[in-house]
Backbone as a printed PyTorch tensor [residue, N CA C, xyz], in Angstrom:
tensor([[[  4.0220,  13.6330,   9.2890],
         [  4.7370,  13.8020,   8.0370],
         [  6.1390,  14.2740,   8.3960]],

        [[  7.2040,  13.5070,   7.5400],
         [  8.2130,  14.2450,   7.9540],
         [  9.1580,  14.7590,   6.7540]],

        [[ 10.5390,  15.1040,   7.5130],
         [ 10.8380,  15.8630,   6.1180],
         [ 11.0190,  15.5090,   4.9440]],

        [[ 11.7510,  14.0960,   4.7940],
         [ 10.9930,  13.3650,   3.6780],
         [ 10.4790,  13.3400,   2.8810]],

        [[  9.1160,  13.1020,   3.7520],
         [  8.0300,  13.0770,   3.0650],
         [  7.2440,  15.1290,   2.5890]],

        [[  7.7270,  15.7170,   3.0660],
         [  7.5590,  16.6530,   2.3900],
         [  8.8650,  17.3300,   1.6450]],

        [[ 10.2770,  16.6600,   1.2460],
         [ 11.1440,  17.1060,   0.7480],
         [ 10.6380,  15.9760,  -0.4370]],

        [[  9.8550,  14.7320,  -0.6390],
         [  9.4480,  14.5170,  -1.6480],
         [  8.5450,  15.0490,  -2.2720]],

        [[  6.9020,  15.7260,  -1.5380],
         [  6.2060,  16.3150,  -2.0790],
         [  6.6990,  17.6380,  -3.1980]],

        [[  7.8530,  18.6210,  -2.6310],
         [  8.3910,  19.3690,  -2.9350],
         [  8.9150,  18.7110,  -4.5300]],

        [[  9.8730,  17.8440,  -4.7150],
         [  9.7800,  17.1450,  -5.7630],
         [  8.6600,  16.6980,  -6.6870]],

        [[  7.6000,  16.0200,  -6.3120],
         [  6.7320,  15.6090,  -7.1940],
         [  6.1440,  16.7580,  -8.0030]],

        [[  5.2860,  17.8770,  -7.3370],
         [  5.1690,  18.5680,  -7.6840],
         [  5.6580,  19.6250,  -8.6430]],

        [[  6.8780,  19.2480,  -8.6430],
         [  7.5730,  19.8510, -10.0420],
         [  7.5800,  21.6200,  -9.9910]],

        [[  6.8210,  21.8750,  -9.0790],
         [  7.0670,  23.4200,  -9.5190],
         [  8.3970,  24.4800,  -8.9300]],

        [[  8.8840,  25.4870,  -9.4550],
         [  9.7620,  26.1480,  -8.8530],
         [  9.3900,  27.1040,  -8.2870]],

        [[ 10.2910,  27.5050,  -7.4200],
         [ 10.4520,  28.2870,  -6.5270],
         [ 10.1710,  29.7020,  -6.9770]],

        [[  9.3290,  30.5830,  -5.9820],
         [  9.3520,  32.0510,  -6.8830],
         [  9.7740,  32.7320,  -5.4840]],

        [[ 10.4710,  33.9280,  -6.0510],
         [ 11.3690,  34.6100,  -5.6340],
         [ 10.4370,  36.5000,  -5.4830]],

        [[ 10.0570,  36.4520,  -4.2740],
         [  9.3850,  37.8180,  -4.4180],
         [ 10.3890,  39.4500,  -4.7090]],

        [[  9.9250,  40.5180,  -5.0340],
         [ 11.1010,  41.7850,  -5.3760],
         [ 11.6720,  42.2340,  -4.1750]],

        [[ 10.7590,  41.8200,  -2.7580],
         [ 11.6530,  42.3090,  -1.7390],
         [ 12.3790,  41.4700,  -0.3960]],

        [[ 12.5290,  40.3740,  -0.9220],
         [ 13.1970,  39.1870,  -0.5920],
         [ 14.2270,  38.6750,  -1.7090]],

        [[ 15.6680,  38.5560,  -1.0680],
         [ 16.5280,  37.9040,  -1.3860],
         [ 16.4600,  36.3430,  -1.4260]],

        [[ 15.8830,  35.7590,  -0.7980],
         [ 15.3330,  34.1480,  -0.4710],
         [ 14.7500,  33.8890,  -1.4170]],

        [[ 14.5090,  32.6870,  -1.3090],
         [ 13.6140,  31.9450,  -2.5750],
         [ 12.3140,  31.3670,  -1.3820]],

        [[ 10.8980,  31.6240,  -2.2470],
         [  9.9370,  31.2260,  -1.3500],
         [  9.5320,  29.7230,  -2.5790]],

        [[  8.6880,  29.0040,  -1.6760],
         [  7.9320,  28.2050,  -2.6050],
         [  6.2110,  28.2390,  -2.0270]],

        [[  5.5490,  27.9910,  -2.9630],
         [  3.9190,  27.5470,  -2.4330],
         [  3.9220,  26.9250,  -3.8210]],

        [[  3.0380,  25.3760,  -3.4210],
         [  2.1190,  25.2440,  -4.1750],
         [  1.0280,  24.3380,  -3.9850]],

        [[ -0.0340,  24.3010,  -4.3410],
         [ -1.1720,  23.3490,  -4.0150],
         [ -1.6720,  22.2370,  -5.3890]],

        [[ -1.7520,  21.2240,  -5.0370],
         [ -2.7650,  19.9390,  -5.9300],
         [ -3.6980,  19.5660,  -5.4500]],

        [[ -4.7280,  19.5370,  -6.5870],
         [ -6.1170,  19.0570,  -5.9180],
         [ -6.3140,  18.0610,  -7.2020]],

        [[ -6.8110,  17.0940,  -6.3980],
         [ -7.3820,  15.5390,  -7.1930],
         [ -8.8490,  15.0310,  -6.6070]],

        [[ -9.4790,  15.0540,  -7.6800],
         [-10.9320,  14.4980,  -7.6290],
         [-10.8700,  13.0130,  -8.1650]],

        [[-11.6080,  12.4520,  -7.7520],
         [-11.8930,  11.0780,  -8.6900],
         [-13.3010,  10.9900,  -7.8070]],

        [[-13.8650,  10.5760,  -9.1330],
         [-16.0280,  10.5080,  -8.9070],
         [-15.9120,   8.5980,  -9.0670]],

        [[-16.5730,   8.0200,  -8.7850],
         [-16.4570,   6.6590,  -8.8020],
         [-18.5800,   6.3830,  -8.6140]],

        [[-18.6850,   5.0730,  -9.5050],
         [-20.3640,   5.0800,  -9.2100],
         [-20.5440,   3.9010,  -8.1390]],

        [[-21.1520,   3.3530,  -7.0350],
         [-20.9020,   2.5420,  -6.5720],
         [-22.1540,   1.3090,  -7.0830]],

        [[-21.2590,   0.1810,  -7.3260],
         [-21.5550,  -0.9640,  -7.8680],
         [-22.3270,  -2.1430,  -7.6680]],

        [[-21.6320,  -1.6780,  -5.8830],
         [-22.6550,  -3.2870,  -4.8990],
         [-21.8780,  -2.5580,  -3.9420]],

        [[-22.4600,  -2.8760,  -2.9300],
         [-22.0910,  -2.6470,  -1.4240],
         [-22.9720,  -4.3520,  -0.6730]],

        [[-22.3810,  -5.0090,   0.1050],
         [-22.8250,  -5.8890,   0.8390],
         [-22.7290,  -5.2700,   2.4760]],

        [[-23.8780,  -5.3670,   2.8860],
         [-24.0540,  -4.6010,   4.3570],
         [-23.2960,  -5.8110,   5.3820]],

        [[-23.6000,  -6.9570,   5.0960],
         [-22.8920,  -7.6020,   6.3450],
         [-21.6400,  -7.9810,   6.6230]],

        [[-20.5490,  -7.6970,   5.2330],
         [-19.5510,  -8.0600,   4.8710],
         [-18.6460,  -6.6950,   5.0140]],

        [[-19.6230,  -5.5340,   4.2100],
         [-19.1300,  -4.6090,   4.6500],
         [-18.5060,  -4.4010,   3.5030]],

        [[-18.2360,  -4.7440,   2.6210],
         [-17.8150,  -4.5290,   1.0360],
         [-18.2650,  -4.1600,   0.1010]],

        [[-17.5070,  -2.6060,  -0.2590],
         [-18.0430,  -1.9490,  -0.9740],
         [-17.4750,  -2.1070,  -2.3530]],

        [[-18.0210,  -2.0820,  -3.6850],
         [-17.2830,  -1.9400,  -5.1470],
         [-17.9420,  -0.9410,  -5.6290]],

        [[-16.7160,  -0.2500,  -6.0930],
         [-16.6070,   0.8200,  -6.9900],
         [-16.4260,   1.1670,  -8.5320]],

        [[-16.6330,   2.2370,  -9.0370],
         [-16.6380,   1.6660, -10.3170],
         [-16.1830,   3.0460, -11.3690]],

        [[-15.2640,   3.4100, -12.0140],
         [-15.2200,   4.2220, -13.0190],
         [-14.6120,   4.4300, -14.1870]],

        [[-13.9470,   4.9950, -14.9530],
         [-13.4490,   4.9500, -16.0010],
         [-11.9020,   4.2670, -15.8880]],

        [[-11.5500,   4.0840, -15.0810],
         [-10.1910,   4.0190, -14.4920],
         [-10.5400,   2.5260, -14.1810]],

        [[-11.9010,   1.6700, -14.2480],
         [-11.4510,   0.7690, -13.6960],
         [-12.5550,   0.3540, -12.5280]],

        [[-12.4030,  -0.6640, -11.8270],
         [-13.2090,  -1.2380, -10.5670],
         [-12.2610,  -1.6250,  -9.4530]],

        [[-12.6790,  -0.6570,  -8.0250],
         [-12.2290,  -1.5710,  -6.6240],
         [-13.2250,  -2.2680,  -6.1220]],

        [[-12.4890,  -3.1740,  -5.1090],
         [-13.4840,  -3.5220,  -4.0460],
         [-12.8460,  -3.1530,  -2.7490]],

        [[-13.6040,  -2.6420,  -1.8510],
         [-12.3840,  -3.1300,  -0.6300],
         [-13.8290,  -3.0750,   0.9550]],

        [[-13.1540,  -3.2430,   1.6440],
         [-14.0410,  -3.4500,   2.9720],
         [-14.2750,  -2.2190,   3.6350]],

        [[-15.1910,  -1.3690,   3.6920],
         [-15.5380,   0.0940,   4.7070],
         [-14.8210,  -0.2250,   5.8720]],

        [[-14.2510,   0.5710,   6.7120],
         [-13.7660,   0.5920,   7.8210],
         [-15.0230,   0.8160,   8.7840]],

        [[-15.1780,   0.5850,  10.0820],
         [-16.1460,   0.0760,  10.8570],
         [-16.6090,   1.8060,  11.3670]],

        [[-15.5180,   2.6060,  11.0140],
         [-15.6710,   4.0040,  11.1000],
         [-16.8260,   4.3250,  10.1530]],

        [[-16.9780,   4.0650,   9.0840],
         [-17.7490,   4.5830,   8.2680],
         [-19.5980,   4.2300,   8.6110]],

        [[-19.4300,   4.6420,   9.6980],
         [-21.2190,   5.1090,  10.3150],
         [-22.7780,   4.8380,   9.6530]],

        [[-22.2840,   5.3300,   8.6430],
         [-23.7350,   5.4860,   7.6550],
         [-23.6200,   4.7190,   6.5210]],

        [[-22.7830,   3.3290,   6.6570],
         [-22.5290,   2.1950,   5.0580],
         [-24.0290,   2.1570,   5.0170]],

        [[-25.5400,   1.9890,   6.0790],
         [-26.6580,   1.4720,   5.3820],
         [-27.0260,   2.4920,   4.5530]],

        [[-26.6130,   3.6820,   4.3550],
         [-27.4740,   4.3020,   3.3740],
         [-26.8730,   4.1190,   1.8970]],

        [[-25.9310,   3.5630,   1.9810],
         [-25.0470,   3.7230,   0.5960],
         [-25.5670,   2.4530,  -0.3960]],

        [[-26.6390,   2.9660,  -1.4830],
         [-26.9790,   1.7940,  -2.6570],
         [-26.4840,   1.6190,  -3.7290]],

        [[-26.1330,   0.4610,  -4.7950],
         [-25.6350,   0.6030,  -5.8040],
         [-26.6250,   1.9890,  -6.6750]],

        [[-25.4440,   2.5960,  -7.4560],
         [-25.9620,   3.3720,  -8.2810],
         [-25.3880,   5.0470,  -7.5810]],

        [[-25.2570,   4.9580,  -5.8180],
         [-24.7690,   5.9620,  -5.8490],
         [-23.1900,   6.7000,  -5.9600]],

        [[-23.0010,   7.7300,  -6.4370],
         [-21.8480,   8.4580,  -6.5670],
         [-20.9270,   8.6780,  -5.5350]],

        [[-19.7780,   8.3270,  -5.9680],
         [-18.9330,   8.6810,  -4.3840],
         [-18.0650,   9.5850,  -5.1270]],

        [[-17.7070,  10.7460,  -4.1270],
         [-16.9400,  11.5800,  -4.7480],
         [-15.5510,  12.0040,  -3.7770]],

        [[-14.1740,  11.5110,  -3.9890],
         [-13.1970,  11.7760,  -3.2480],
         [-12.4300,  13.0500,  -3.9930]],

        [[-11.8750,  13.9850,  -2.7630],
         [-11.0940,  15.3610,  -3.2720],
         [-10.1980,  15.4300,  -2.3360]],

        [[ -8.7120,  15.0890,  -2.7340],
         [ -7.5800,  15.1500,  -2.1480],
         [ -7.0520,  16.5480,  -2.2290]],

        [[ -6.5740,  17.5700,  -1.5420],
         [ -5.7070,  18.6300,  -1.6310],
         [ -4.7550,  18.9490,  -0.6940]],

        [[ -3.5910,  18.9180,  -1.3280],
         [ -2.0160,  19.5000,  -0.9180],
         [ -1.4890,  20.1810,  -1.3600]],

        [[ -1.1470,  20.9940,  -0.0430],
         [ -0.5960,  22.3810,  -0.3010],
         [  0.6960,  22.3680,   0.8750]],

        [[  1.6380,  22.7620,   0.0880],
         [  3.1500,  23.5560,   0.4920],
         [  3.4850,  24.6180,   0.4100]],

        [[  4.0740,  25.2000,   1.5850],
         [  4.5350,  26.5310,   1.6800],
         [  5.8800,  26.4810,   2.5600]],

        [[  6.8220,  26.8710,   1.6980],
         [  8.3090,  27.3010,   2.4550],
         [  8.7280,  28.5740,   2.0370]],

        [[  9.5250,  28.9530,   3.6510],
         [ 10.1980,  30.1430,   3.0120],
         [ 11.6230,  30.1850,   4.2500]],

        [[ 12.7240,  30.9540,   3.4510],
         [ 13.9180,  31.1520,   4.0880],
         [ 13.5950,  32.2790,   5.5290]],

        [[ 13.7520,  31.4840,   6.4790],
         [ 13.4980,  32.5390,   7.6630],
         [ 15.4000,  33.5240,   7.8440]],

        [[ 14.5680,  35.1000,   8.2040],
         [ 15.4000,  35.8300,   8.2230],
         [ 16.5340,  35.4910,   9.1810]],

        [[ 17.8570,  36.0890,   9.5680],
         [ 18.5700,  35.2400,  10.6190],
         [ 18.2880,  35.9010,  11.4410]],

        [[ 17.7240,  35.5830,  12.8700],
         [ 17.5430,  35.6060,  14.1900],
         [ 15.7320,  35.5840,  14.5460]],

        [[ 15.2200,  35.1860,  13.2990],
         [ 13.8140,  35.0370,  13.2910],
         [ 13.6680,  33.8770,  14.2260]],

        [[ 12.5490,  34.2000,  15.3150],
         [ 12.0900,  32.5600,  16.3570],
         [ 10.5400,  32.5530,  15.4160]],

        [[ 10.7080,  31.0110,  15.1870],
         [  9.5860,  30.5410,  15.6040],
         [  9.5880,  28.9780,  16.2620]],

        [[  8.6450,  28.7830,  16.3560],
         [  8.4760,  26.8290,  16.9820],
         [  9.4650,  25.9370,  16.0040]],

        [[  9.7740,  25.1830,  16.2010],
         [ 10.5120,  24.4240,  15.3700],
         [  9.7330,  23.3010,  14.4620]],

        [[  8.5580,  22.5790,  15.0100],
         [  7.6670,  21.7400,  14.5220],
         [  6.5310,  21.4820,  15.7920]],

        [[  4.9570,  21.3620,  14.5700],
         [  3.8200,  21.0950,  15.0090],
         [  3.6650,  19.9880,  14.4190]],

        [[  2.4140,  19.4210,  14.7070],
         [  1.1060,  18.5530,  13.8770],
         [ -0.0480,  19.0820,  14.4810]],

        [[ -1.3350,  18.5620,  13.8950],
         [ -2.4770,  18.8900,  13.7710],
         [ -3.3000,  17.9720,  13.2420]],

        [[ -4.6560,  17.4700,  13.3310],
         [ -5.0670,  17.0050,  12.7390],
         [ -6.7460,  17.1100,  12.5700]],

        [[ -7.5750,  17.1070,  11.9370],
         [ -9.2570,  17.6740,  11.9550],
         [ -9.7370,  16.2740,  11.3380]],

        [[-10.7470,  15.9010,  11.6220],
         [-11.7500,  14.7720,  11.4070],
         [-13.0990,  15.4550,  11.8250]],

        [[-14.3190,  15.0880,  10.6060],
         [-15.7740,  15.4810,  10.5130],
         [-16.3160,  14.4310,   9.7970]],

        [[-17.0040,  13.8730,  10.1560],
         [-18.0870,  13.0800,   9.6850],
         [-19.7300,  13.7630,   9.5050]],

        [[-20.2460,  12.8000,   8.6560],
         [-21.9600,  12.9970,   8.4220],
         [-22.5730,  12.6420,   9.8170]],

        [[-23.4750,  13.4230,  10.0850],
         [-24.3510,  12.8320,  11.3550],
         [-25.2570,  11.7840,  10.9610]],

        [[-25.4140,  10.7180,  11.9870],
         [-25.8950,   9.3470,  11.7340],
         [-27.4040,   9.5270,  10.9580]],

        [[-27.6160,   8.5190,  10.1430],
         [-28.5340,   8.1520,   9.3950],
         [-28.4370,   9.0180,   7.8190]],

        [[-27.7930,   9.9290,   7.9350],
         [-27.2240,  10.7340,   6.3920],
         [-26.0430,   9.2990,   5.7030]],

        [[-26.3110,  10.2290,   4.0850],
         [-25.3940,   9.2380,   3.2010],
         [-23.7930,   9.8530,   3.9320]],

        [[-23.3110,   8.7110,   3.9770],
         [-21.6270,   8.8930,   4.3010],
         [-20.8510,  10.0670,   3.5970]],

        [[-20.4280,  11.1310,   4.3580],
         [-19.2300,  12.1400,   3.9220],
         [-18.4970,  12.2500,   4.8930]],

        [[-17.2560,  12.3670,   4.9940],
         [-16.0920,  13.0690,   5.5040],
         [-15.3390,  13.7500,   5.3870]],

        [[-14.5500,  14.3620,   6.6110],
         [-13.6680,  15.2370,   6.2700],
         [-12.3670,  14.8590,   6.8250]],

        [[-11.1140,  14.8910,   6.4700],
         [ -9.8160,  14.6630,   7.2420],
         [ -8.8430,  15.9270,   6.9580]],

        [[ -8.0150,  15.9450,   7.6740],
         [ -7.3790,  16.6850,   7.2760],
         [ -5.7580,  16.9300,   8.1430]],

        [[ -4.7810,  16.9400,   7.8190],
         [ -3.3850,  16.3620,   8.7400],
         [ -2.5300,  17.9470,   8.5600]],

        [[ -2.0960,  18.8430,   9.4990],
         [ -1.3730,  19.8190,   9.0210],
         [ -0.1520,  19.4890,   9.8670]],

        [[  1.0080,  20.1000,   8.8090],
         [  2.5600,  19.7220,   9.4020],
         [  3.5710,  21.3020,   9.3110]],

        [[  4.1220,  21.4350,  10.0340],
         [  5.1470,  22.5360,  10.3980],
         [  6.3410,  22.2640,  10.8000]],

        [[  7.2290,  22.4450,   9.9840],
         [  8.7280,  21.9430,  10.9280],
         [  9.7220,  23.2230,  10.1330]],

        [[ 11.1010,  23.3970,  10.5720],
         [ 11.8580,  24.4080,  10.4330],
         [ 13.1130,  23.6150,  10.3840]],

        [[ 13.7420,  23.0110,   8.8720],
         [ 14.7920,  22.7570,   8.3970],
         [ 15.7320,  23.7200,   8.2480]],

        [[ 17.2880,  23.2310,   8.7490],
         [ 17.9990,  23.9070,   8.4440],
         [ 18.8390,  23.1890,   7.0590]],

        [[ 19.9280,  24.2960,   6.3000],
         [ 20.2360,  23.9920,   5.0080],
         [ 21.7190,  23.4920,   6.0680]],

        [[ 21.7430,  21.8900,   5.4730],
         [ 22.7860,  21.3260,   6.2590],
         [ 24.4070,  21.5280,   5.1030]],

        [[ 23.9050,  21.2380,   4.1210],
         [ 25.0350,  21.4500,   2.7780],
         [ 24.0350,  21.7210,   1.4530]],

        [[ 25.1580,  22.0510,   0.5130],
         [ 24.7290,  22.6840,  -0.7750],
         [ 25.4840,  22.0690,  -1.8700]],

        [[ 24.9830,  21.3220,  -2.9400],
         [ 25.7950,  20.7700,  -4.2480],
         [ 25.2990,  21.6810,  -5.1160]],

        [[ 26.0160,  22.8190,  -5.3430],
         [ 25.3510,  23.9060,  -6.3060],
         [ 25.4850,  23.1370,  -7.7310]],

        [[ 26.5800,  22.6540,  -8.0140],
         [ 26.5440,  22.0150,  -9.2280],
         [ 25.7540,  20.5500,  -9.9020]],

        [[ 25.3220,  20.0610,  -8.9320],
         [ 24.1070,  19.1160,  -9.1820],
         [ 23.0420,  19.6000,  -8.3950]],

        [[ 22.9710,  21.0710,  -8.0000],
         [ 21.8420,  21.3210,  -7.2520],
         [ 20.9810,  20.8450,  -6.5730]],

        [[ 21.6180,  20.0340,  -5.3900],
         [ 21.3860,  19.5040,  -4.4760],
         [ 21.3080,  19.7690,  -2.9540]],

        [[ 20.1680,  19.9550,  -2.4590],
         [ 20.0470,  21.0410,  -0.9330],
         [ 20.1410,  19.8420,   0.4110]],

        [[ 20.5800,  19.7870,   1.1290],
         [ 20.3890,  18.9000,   2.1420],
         [ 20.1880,  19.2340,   3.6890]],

        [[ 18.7590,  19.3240,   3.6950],
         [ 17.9010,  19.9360,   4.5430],
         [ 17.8650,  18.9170,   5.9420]],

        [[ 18.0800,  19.7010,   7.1250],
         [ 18.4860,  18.5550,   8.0200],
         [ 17.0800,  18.9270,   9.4010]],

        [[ 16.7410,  18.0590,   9.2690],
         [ 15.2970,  18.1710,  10.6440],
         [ 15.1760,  18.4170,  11.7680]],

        [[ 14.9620,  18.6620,  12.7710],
         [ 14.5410,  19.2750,  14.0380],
         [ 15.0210,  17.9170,  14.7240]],

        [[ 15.0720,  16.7580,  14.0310],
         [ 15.3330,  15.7160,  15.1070],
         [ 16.7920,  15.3230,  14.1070]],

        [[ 17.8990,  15.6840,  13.8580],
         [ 19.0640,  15.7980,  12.8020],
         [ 19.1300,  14.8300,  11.7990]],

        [[ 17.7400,  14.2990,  11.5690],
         [ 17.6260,  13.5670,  10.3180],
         [ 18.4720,  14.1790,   8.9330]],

        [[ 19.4610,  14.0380,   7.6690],
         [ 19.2290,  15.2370,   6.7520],
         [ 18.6410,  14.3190,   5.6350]],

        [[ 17.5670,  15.5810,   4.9460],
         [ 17.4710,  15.0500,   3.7170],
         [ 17.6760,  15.4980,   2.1230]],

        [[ 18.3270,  14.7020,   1.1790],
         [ 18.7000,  15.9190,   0.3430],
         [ 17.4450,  16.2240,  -0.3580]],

        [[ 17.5990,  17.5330,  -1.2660],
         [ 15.8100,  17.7310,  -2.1370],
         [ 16.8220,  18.3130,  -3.2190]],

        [[ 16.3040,  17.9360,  -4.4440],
         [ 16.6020,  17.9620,  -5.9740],
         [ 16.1840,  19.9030,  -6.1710]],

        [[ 16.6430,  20.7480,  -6.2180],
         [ 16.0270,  21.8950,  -6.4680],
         [ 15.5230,  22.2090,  -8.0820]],

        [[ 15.0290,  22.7650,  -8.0910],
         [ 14.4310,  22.9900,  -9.8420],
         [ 14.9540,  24.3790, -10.5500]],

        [[ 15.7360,  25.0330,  -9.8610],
         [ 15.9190,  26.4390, -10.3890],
         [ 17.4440,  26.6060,  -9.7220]],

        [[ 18.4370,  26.5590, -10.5410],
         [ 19.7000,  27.1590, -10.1960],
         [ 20.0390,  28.3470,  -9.4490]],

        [[ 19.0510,  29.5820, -10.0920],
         [ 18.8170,  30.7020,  -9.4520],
         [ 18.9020,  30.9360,  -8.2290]],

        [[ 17.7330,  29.3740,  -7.3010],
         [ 17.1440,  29.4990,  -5.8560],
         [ 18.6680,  29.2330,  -4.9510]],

        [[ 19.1670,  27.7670,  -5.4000],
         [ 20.4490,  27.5360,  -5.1630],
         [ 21.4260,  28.4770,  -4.8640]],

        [[ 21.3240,  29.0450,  -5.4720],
         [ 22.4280,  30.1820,  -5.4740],
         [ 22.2420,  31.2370,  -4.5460]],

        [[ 21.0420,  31.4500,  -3.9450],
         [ 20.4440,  32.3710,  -2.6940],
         [ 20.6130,  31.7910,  -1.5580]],

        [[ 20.7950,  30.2560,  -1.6850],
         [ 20.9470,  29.6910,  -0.2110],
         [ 22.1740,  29.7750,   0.2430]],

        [[ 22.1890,  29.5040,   1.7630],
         [ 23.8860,  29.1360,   2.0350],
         [ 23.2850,  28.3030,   3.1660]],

        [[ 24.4910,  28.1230,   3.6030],
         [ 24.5800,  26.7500,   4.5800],
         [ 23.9070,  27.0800,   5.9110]],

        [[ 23.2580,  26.4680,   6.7290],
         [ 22.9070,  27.1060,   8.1420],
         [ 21.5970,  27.7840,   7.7880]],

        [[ 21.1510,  28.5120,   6.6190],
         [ 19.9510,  28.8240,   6.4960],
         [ 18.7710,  27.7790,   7.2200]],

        [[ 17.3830,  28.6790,   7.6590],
         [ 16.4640,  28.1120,   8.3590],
         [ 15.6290,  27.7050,   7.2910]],

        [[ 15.1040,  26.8850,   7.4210],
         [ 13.5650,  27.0110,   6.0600],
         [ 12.2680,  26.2960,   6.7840]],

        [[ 11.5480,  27.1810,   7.0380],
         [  9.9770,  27.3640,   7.4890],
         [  9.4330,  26.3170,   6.4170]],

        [[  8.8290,  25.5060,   6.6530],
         [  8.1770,  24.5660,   6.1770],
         [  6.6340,  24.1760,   6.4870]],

        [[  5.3890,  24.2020,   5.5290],
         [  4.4310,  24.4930,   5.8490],
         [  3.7290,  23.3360,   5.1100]],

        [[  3.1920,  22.5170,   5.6830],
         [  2.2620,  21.5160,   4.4300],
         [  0.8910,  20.7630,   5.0480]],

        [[  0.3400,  20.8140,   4.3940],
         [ -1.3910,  20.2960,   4.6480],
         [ -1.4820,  19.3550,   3.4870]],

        [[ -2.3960,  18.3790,   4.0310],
         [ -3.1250,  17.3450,   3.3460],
         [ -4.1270,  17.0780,   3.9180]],

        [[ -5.3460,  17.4330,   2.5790],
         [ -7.0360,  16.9020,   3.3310],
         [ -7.5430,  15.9980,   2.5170]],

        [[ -8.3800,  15.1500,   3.0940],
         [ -9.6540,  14.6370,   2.1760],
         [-10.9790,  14.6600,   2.0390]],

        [[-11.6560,  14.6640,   1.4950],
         [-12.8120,  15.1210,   1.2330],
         [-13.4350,  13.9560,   0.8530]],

        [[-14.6080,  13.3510,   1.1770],
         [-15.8020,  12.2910,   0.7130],
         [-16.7710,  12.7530,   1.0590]],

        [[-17.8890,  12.3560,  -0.4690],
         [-18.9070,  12.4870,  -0.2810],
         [-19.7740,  11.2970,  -1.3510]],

        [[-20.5260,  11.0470,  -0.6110],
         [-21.6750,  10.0460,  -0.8360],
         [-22.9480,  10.7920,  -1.6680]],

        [[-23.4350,  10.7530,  -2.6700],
         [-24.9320,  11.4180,  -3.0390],
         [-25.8380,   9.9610,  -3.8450]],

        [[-26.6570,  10.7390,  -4.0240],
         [-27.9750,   9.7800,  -4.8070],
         [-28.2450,  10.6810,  -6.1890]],

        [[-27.6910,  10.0750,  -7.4860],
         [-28.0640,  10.6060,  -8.5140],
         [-29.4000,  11.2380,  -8.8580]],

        [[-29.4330,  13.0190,  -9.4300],
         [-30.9570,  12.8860,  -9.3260],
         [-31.7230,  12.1410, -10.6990]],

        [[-32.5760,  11.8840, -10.4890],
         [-33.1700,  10.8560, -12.1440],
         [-33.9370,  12.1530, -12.2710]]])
């Protein structure tokens, strides 16, 4: 993930920045979590194509050859996906070290012959500096560890106004997924 892509998350999310009583900086956190339950429709074992089915509508698409345990999966059962992302930035003090950028990543699967669940999960760390400031269209332009810059739309005039140029910003973001396979009980 890069900054980008988490100077867009920062955007989508819409939320502002909160400002603790013993910090001058502006911090941000925030997390989204998305479920969608889907019933499954048909699965073909040799094709490998699964259809899905819920209020939203019908997919089809092909299991990836990863997915271990497609024979246990029959029409009728529930699939349940849970996406969650979470962001955390904050203005590092001046002469604060830390690393400049990580990745990470976790994968868990069901042990063979169980209904299909997984786990994923991608964590990202990088340390933007504030390259320029459009206080009046409140515009931050956060520049990357590799001197990519990118600008980010801020939501609070207030925060703007705490930054200055050269500031560090600690950047913290995770994205997991969650699947799970069950058998309705009758």
């Amino acid at each position: 993930m890069q900054i980008a892509r988490l100077a867009a998350v920062i955007a989508m999310l819409g939320a502002s920045a909160a400002v603790r009583a013993d910090e001058a900086k502006p911090t941000f956190h925030a997390v989204k979590t998305s479920t969608v339950t889907s019933k499954v429709k048909a699965v073909d074992q040799k094709t490998r194509m699964v259809t899905l089915v819920n209020d939203e509508g019908e997919v089809t698409f092909k299991a990836d050859d990863r997915v271990k345990n497609l024979k246990q999966v029959k029409p009728g059962d529930i699939v349940t996906a849970t996406m969650t992302e979470s962001l955390s930035a904050r203005v590092l003090k001046p002469g604060e070290s830390v690393p400049n950028a990580s990745e990470a990543s976790t994968l868990a699967t069901a042990p063979l012959g169980q209904k299909p669940a997984g786990y994923a999960a991608k964590e990202v760390y990088v340390v933007a500096t504030v390259a320029a400031i459009d206080k009046e269209n409140m515009i931050v332009t956060l520049k990357g560890p590799k001197g990519d810059a990118f600008p980010v739309k801020a939501r609070e005039k207030k925060n703007v106004e705490k930054l200055a140029v050269g500031d560090n910003i600690e950047i913290h973001a995770t994205q997991a997924l969650a699947i799970d396979v069950s058998t309705p009980k009758k």
